[in-house]
Every structure is written in C-alpha cells, then in structure tokens.
Biotite code that builds the C-alpha atoms (Angstrom):
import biotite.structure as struc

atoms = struc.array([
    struc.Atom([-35.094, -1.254, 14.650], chain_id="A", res_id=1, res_name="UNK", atom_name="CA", element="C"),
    struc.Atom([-35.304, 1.789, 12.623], chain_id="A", res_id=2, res_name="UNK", atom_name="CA", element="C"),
    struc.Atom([-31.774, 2.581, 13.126], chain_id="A", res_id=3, res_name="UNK", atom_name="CA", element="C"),
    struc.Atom([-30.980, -1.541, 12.118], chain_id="A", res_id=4, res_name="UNK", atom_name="CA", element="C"),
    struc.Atom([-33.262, -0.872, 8.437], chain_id="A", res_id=5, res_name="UNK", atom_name="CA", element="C"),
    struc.Atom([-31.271, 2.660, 7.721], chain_id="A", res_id=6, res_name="UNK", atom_name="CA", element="C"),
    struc.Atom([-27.981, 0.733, 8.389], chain_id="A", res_id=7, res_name="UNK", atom_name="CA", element="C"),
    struc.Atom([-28.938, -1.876, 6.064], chain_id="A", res_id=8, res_name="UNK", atom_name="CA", element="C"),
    struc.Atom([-30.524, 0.655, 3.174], chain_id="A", res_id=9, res_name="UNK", atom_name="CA", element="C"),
    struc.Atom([-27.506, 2.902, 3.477], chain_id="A", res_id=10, res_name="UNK", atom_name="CA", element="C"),
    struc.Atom([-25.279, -0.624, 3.162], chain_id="A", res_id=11, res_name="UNK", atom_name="CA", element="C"),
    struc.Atom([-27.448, -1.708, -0.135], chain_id="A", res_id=12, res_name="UNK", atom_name="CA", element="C"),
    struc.Atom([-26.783, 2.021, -1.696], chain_id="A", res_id=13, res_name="UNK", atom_name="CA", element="C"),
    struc.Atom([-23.184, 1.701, -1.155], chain_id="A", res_id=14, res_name="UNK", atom_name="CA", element="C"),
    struc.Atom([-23.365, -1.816, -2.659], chain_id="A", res_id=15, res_name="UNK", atom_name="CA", element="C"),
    struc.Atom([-25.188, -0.578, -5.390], chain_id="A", res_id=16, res_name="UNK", atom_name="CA", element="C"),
    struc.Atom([-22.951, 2.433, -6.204], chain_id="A", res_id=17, res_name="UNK", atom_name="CA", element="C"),
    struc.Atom([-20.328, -0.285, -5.632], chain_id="A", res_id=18, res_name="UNK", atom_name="CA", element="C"),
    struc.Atom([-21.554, -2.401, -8.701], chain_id="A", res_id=19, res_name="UNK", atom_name="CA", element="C"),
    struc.Atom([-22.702, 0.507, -11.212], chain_id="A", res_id=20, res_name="UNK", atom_name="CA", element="C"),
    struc.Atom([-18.935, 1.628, -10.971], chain_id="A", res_id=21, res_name="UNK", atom_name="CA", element="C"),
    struc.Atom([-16.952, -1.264, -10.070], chain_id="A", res_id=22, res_name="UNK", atom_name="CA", element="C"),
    struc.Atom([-14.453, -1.186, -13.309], chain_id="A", res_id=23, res_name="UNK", atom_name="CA", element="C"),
    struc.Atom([-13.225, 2.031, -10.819], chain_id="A", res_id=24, res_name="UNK", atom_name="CA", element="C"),
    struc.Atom([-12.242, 0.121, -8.202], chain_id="A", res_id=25, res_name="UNK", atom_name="CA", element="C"),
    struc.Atom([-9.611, -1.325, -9.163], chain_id="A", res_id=26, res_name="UNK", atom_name="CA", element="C"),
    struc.Atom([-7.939, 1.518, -11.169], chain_id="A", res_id=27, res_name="UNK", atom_name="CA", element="C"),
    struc.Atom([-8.776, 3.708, -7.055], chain_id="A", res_id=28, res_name="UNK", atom_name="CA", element="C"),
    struc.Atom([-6.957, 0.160, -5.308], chain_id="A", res_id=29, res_name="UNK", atom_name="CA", element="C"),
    struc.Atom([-4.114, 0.654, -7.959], chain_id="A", res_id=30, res_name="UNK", atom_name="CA", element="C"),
    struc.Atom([-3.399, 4.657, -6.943], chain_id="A", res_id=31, res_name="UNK", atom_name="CA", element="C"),
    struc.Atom([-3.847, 3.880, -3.333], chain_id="A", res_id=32, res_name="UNK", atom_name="CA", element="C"),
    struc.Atom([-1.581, 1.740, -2.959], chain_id="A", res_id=33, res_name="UNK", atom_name="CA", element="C"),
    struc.Atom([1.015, 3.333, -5.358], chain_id="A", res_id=34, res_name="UNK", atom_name="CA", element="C"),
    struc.Atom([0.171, 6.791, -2.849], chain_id="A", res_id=35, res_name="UNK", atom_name="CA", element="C"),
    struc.Atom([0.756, 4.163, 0.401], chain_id="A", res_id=36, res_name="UNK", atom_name="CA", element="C"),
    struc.Atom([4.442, 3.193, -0.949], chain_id="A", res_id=37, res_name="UNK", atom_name="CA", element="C"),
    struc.Atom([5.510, 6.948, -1.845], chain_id="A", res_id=38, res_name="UNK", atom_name="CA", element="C"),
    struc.Atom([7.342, 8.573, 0.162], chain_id="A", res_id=39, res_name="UNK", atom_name="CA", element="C"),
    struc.Atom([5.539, 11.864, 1.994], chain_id="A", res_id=40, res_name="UNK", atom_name="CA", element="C"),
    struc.Atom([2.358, 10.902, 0.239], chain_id="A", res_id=41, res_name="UNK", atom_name="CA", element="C"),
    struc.Atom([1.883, 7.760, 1.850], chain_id="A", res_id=42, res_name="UNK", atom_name="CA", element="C"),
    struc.Atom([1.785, 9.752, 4.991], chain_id="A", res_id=43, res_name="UNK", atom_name="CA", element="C"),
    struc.Atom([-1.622, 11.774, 3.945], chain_id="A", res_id=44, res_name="UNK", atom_name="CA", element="C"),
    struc.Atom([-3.386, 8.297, 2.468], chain_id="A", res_id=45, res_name="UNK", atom_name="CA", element="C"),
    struc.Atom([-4.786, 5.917, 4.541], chain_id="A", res_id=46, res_name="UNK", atom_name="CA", element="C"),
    struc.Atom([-4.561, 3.208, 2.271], chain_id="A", res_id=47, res_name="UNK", atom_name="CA", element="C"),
    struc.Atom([-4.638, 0.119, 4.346], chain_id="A", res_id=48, res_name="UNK", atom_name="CA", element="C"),
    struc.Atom([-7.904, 0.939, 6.089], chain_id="A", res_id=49, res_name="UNK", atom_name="CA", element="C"),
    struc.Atom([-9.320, 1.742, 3.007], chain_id="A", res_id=50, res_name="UNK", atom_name="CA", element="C"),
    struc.Atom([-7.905, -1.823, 1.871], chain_id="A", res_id=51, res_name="UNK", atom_name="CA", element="C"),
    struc.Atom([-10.049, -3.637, 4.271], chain_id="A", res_id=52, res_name="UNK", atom_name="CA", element="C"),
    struc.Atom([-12.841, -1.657, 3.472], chain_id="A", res_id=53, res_name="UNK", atom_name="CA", element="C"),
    struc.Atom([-13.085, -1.877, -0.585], chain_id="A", res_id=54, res_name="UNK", atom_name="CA", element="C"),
    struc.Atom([-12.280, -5.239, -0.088], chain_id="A", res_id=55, res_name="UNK", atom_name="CA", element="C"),
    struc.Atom([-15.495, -5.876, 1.442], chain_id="A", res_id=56, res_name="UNK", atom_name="CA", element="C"),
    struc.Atom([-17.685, -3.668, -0.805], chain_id="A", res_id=57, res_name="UNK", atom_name="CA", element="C"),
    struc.Atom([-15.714, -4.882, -3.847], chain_id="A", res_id=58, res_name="UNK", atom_name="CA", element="C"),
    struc.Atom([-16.367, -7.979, -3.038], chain_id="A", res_id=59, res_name="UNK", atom_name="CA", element="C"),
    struc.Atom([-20.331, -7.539, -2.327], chain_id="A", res_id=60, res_name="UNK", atom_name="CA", element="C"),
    struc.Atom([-20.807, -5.994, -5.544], chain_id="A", res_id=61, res_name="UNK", atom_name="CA", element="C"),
    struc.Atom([-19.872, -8.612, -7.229], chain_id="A", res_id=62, res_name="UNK", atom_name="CA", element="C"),
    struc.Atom([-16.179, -8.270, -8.086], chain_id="A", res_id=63, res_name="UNK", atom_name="CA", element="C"),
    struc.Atom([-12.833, -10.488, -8.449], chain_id="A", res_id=64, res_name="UNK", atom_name="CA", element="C"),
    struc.Atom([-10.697, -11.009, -5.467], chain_id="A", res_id=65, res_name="UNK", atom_name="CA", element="C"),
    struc.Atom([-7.874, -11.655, -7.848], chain_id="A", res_id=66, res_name="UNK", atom_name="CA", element="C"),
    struc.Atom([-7.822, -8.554, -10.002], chain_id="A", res_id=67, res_name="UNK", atom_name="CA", element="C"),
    struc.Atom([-8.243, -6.497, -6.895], chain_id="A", res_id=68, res_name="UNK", atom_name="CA", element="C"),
    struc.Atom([-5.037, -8.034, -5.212], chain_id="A", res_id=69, res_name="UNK", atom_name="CA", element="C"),
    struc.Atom([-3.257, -7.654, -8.538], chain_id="A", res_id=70, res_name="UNK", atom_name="CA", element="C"),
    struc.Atom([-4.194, -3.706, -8.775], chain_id="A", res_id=71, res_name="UNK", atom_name="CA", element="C"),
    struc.Atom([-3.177, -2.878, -5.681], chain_id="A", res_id=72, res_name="UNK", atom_name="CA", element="C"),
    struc.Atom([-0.200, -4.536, -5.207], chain_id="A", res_id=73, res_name="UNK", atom_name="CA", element="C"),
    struc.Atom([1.103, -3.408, -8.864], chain_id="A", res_id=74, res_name="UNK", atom_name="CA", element="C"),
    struc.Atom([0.210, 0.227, -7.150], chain_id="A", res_id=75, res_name="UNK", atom_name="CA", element="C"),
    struc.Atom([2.492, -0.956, -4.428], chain_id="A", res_id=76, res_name="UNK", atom_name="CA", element="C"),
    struc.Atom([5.144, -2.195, -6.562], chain_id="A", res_id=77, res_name="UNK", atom_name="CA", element="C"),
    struc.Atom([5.284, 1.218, -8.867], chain_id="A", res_id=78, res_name="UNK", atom_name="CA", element="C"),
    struc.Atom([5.645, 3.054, -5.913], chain_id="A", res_id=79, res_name="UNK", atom_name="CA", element="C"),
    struc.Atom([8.278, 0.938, -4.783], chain_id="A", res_id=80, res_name="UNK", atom_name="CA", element="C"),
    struc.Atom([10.351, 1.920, -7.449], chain_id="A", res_id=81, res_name="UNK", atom_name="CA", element="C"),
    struc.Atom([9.477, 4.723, -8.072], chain_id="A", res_id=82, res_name="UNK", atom_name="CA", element="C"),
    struc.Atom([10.812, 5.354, -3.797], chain_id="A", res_id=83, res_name="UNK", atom_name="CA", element="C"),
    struc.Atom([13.830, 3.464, -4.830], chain_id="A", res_id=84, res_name="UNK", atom_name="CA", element="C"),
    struc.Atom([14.700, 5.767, -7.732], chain_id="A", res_id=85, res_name="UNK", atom_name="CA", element="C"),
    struc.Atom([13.910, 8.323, -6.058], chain_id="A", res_id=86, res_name="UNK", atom_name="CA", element="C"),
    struc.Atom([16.816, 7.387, -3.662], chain_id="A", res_id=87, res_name="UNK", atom_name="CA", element="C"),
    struc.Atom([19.311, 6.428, -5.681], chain_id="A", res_id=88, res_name="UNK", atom_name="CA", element="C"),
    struc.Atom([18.886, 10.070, -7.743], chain_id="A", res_id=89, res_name="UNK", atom_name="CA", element="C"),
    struc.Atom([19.064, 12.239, -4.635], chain_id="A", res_id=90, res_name="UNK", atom_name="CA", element="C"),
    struc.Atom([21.467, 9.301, -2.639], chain_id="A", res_id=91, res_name="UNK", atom_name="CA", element="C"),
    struc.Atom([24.156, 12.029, -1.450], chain_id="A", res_id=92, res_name="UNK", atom_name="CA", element="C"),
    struc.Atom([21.447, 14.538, -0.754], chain_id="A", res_id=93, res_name="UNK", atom_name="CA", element="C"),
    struc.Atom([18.709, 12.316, 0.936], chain_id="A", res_id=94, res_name="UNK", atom_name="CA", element="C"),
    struc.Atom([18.984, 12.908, 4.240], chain_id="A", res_id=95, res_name="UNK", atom_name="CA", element="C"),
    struc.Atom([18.968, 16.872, 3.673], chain_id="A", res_id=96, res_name="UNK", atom_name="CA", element="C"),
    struc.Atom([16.132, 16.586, 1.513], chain_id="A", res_id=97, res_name="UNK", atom_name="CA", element="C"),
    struc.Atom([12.433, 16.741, 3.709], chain_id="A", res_id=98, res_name="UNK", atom_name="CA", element="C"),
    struc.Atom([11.090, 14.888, 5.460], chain_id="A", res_id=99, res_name="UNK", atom_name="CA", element="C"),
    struc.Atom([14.500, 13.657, 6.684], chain_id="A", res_id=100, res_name="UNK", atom_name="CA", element="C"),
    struc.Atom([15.803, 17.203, 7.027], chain_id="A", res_id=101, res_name="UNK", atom_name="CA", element="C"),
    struc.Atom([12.797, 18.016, 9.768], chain_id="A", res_id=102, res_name="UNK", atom_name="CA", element="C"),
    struc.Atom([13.093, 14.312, 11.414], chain_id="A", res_id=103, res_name="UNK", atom_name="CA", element="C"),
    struc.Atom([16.747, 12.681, 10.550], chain_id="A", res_id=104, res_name="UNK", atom_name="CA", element="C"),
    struc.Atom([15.832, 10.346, 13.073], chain_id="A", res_id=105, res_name="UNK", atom_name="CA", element="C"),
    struc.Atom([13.454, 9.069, 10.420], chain_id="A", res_id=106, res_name="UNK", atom_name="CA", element="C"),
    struc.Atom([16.713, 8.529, 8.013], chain_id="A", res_id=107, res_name="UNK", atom_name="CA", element="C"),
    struc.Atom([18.456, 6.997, 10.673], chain_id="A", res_id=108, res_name="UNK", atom_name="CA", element="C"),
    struc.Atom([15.776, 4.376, 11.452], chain_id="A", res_id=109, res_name="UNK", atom_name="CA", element="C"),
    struc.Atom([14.907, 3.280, 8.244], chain_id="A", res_id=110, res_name="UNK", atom_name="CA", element="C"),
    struc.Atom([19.012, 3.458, 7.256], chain_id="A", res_id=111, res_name="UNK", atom_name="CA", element="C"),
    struc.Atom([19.776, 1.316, 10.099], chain_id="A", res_id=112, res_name="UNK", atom_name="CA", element="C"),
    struc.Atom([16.614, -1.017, 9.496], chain_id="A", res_id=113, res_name="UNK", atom_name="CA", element="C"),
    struc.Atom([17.885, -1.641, 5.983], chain_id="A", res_id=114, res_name="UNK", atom_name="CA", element="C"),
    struc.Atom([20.784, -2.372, 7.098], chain_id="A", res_id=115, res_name="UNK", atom_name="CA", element="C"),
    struc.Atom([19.862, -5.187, 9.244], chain_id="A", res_id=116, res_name="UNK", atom_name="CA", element="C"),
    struc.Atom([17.580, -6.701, 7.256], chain_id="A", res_id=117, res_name="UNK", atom_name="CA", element="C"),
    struc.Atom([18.427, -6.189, 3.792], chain_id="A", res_id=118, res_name="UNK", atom_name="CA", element="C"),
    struc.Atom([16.131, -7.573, 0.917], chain_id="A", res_id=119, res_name="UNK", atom_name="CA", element="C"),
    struc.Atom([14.200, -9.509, 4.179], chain_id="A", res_id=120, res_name="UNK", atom_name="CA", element="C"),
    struc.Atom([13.654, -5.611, 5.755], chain_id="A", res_id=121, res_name="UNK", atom_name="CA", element="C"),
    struc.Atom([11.895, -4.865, 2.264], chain_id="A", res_id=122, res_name="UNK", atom_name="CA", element="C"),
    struc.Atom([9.647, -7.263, 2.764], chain_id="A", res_id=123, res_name="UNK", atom_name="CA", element="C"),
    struc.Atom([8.772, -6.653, 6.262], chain_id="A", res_id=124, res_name="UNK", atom_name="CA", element="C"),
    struc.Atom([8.636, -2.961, 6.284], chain_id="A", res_id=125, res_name="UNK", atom_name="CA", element="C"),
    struc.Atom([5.320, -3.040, 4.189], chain_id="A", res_id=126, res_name="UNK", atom_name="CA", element="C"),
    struc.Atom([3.615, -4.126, 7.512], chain_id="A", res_id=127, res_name="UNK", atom_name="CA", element="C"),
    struc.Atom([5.781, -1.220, 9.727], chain_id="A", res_id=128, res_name="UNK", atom_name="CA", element="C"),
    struc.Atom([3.265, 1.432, 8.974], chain_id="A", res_id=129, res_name="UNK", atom_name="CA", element="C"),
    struc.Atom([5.321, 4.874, 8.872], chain_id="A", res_id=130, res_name="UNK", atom_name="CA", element="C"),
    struc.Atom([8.853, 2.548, 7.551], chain_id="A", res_id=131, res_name="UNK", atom_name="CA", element="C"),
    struc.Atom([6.722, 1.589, 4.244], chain_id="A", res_id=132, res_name="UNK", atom_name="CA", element="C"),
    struc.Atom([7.710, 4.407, 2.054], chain_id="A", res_id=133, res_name="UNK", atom_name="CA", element="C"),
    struc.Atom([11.099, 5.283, 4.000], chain_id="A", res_id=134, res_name="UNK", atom_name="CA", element="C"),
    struc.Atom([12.884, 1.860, 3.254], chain_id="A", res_id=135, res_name="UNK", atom_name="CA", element="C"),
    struc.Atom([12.824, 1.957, -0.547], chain_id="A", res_id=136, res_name="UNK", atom_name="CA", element="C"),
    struc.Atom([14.114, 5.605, -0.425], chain_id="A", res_id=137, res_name="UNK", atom_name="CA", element="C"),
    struc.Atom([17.130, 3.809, 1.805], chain_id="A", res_id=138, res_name="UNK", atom_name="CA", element="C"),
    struc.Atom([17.831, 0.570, -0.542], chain_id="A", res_id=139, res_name="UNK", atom_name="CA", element="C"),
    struc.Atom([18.372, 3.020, -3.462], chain_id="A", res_id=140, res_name="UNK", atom_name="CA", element="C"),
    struc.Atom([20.074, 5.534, -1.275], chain_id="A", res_id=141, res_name="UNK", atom_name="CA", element="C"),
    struc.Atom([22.539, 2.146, -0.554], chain_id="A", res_id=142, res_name="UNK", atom_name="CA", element="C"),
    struc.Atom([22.667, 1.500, -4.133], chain_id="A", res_id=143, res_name="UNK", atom_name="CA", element="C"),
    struc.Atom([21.003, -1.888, -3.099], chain_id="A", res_id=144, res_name="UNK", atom_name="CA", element="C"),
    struc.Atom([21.398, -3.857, -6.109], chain_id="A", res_id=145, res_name="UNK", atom_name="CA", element="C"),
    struc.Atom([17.846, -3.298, -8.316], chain_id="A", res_id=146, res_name="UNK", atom_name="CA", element="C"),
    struc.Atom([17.036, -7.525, -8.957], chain_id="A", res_id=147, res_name="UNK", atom_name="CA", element="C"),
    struc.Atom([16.819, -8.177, -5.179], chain_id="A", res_id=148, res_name="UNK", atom_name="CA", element="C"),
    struc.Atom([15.269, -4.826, -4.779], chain_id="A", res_id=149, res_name="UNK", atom_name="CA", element="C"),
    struc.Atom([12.608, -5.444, -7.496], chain_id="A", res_id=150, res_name="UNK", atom_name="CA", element="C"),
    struc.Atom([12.037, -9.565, -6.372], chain_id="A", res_id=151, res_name="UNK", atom_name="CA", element="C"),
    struc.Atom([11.679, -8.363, -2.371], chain_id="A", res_id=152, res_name="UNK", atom_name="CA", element="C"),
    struc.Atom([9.720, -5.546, -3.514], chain_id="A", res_id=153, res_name="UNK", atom_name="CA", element="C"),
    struc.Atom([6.971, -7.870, -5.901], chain_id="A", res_id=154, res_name="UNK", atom_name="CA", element="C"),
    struc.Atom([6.646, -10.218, -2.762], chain_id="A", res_id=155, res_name="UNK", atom_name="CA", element="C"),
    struc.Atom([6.112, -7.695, -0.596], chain_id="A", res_id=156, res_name="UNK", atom_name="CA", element="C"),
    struc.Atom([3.745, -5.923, -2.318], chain_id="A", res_id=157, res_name="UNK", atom_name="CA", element="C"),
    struc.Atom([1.800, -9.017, -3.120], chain_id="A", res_id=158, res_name="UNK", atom_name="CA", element="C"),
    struc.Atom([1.969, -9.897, -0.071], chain_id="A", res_id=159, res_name="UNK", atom_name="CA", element="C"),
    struc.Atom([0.765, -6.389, 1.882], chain_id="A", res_id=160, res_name="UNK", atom_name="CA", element="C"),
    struc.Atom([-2.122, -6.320, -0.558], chain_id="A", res_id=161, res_name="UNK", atom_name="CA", element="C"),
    struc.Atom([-3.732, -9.712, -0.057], chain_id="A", res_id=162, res_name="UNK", atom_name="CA", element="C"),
    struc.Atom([-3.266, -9.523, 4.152], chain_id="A", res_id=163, res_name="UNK", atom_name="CA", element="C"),
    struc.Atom([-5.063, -6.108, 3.701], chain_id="A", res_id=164, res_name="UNK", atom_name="CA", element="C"),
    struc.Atom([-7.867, -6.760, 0.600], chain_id="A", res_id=165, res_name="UNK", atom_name="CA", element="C"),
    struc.Atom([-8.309, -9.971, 1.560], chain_id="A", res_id=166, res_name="UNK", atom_name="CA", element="C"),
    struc.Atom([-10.162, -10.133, 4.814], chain_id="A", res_id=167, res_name="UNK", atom_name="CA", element="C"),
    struc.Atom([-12.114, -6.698, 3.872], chain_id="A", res_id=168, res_name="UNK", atom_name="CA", element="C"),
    struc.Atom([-12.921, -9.618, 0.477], chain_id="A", res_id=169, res_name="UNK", atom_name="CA", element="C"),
    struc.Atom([-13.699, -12.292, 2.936], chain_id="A", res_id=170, res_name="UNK", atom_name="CA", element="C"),
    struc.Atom([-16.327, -10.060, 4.898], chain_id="A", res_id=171, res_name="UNK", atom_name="CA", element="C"),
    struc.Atom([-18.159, -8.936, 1.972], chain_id="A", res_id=172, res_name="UNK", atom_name="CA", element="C"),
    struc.Atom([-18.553, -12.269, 1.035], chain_id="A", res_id=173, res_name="UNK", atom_name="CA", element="C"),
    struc.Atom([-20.507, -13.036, 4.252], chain_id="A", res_id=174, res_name="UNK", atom_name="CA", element="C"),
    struc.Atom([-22.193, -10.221, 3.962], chain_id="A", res_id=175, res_name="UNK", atom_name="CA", element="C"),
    struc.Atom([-23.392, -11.581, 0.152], chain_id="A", res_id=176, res_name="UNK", atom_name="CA", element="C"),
])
C-alpha cells in the first residue's frame, strides 16, 4: 500500500511539473522528433518512447492533443529535409562519409529500400526504427525529385507522430 500512495504522489508531481511548464512540451516534442529523423543523432535519442510517454503526461496536465501532434511531426518533417539535403550535398560522397563508411551495409539497405519503394518507402521507413534517418539521406542521394519527397515526407511524419503521441495521449486521458 505504501509503495501504491508513493507511486501515485510521485505520478501527481510529475503531473504537476507537467502543467507549471507545459508551453515546453511542445517546443521538447518539436526537437525530438527533428533529433529522431537526423541522421546519426537519431541514433542517440529515443524519441518514440519518449513519444508515448509525453503523450500521456501532456495529456494529464491538461494539454492539446492537436498541437502536440503538430510539434512533433513538424520536428519530423525539418529533419526530413534537412536528411534529404544533407544527401543531395554530399550525394557522390555519401557512402564514404560515416556512418556508412564504418557499416556500408547500412547504405546498401536503405539504397536498395528506396529503391523499391520509392515515395511509398518514405512513408514506411518512419516505422523501421534504425531506416528512419537513413532513407531521406538516400532519396536526396537519388536526386529523388523534392515535391514527392516533401508530400511522402509531411504524411509520414504526421503520420509517425500521431501512432506514437497518440496512445501515450489516450492513456493520460484515463488516467485524468
């Protein structure tokens, strides 16, 4: 029992902290996932378990479901393109150029995923963990045209950000 009430205080101080700072949350959902769709730095941020859980506590403090989607997938989105740019700069050099140097097998997954899929494989590769940042390094590295790029990147991203705020949103809600 004593363990059950410490569970619960500790739960009401983070909801508290929660609502005394919760124009921060969506500015920290915005940089997460921006860091989750860069390449090498998505690698060090655990953004989509954090997702699910600032979902919950952003939504038991009081906060917007909608705004919170928005943030992070705009993160997600900038980081997109700023991946895609990134490949299209260093396009002759990219697989020379680290991570790919140390694991080309890396380059030649994501290369041959693109491939495949296309504008589809942008979309998908937000829910392939470690292919996330790698596949909009590879579009621009394939000078993949930058309307589909930018369209398949918006729906992913909008996408990848509701499937991982949402149900952390729908918990705190319950827990209201």
């Amino acid at each position: 029992m004593v363990l059950f009430a410490a569970t619960g205080s500790l739960w009401e101080n983070l909801i508290g902290f929660a609502h005394e700072n919760i124009a921060l949350i969506e500015p920290i959902v915005f940089a997460l996932g921006f860091a989750e769709s860069i390449v090498l730095v998505s690698m060090l941020v655990p953004s989509t378990i954090l997702f699910l859980a600032i979902g919950g506590v952003h939504n038991a403090a009081g906060g917007n479901f909608f705004t919170l989607w928005l943030a992070g997938a705009a993160g997600a989105y900038l980081g997109d393109i700023v991946s895609y740019a990134l490949g299209r700069y260093f396009r002759a050099d990219i697989a020379n150029l680290w991570p790919f140097s140390k694991k080309p097998e890396w380059y030649v997954l994501a290369r041959g995923f693109f491939r495949s899929w296309g504008a589809p494989g942008i979309i998908a590769s937000k829910f392939l963990g470690m292919m996330r940042p790698f596949v909009p390094v590879v579009a621009g590295a394939a000078r993949m045209r930058w309307l589909p790029f930018l369209l398949a990147s918006a729906v992913s991203c909008l996408i990848w950000a509701g499937a991982f705020l949402g149900p952390g949103h729908g918990i705190g809600w319950l827990m209201k």
